[in-house]
C-alpha positions as a Markdown table, in Angstrom:
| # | Residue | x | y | z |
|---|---|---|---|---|
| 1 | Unk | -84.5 | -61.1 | -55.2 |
| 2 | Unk | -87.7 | -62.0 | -57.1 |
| 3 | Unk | -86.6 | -66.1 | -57.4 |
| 4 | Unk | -85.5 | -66.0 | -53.3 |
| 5 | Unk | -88.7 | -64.3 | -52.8 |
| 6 | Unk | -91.1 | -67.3 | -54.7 |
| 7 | Unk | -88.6 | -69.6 | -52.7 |
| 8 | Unk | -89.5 | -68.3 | -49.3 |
| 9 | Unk | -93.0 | -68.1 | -50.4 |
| 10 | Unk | -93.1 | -71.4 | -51.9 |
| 11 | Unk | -92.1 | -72.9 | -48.3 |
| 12 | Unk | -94.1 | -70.5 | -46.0 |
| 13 | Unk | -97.3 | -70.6 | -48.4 |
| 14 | Unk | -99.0 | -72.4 | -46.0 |
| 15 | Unk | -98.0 | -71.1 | -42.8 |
| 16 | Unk | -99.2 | -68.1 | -44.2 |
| 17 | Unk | -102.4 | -69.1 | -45.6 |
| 18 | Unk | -103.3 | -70.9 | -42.8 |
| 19 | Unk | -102.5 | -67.8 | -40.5 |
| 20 | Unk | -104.4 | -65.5 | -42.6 |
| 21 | Unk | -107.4 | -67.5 | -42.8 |
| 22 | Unk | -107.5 | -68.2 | -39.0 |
| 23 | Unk | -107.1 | -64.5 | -38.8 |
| 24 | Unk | -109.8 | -63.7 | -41.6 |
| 25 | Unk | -112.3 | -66.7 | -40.0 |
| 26 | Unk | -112.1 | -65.4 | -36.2 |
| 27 | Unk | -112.3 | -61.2 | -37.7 |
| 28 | Unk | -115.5 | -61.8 | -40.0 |
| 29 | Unk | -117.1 | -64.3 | -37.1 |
| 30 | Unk | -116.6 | -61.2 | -34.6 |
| 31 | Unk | -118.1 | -58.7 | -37.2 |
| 32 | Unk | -121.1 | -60.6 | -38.6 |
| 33 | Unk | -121.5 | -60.9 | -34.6 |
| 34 | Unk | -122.0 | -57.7 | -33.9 |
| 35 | Unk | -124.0 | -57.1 | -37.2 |
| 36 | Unk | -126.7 | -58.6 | -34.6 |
| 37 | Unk | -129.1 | -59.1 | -37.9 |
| 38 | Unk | -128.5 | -55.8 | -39.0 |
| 39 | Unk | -128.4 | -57.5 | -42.4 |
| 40 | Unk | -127.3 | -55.0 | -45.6 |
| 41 | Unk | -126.1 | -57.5 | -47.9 |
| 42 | Unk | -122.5 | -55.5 | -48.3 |
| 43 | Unk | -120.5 | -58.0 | -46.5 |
| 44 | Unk | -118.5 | -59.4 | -49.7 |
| 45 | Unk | -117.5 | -56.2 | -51.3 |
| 46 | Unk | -116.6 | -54.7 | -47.5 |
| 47 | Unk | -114.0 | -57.8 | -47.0 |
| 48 | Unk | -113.0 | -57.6 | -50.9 |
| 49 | Unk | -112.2 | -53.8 | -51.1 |
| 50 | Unk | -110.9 | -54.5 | -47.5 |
| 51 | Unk | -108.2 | -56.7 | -48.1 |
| 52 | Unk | -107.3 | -56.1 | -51.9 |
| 53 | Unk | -106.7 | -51.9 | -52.1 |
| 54 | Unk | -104.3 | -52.7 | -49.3 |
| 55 | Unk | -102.6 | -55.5 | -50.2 |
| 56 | Unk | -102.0 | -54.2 | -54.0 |
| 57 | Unk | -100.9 | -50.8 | -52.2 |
| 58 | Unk | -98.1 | -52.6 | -50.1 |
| 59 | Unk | -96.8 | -55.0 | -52.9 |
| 60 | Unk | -96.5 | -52.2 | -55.2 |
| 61 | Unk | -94.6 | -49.8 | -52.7 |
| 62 | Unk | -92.7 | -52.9 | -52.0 |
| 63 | Unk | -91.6 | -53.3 | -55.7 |
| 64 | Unk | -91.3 | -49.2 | -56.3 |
| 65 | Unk | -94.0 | -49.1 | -58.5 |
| 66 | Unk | -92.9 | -52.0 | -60.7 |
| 67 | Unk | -96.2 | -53.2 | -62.3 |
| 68 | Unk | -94.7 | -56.3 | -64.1 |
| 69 | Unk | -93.3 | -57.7 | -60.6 |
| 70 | Unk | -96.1 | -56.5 | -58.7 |
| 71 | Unk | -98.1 | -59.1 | -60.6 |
| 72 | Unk | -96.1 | -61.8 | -60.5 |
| 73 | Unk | -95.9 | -61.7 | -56.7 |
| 74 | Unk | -99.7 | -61.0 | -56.5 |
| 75 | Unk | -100.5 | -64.0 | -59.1 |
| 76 | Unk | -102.3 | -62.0 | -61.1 |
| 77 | Unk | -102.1 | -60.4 | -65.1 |
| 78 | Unk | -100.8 | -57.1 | -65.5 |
| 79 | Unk | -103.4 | -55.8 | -67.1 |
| 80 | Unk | -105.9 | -57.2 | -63.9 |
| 81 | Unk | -103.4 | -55.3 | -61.5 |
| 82 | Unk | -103.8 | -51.9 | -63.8 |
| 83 | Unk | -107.8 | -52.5 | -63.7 |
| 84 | Unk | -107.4 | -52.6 | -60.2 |
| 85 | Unk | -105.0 | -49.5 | -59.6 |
| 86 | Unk | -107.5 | -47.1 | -61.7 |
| 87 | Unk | -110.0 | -48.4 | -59.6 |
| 88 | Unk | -109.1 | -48.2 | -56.4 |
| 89 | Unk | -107.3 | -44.8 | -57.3 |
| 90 | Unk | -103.8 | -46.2 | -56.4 |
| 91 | Unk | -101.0 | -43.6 | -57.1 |
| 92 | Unk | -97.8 | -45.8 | -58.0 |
């Protein structure tokens, strides 16, 4: 499953990057819009905490809890994606 996954991946990387960052460009452009110079320096943690604490939620319910695979597929070390599950107070 894991090696058809990184195929698939592998060929739709930039599809999908190129969606997501579309989709991140047009959603920040709209908030920071209607900020309307309501400035409170937060913006980069909002996004951050945003995007990460669900997409480390999804990956791990998609790999039952598996913390080695979860990793892998994230792209990041093991011990990164445990830092990040105590943080963000991630049951798995």
């Amino acid at each position: 499953f894991f090696a058809f996954f990184l195929r698939i991946m592998k060929k739709f990387k930039y599809d999908v990057r190129s969606f997501l960052e579309k989709w991140l460009y047009k959603s920040i452009q709209q908030y920071v819009a209607k900020m309307d110079g309501k400035m409170n320096g937060d913006l980069y943690h909002l996004i951050l905490d945003g995007v990460e604490k669900p997409l480390i939620e999804i990956v791990l319910t998609e790999t039952k809890g598996n913390q080695t695979l979860a990793s892998k597929i994230l792209g990041i070390n093991r011990n990164t994606l445990r830092k990040k599950i105590q943080e963000y107070k991630i049951k798995c």
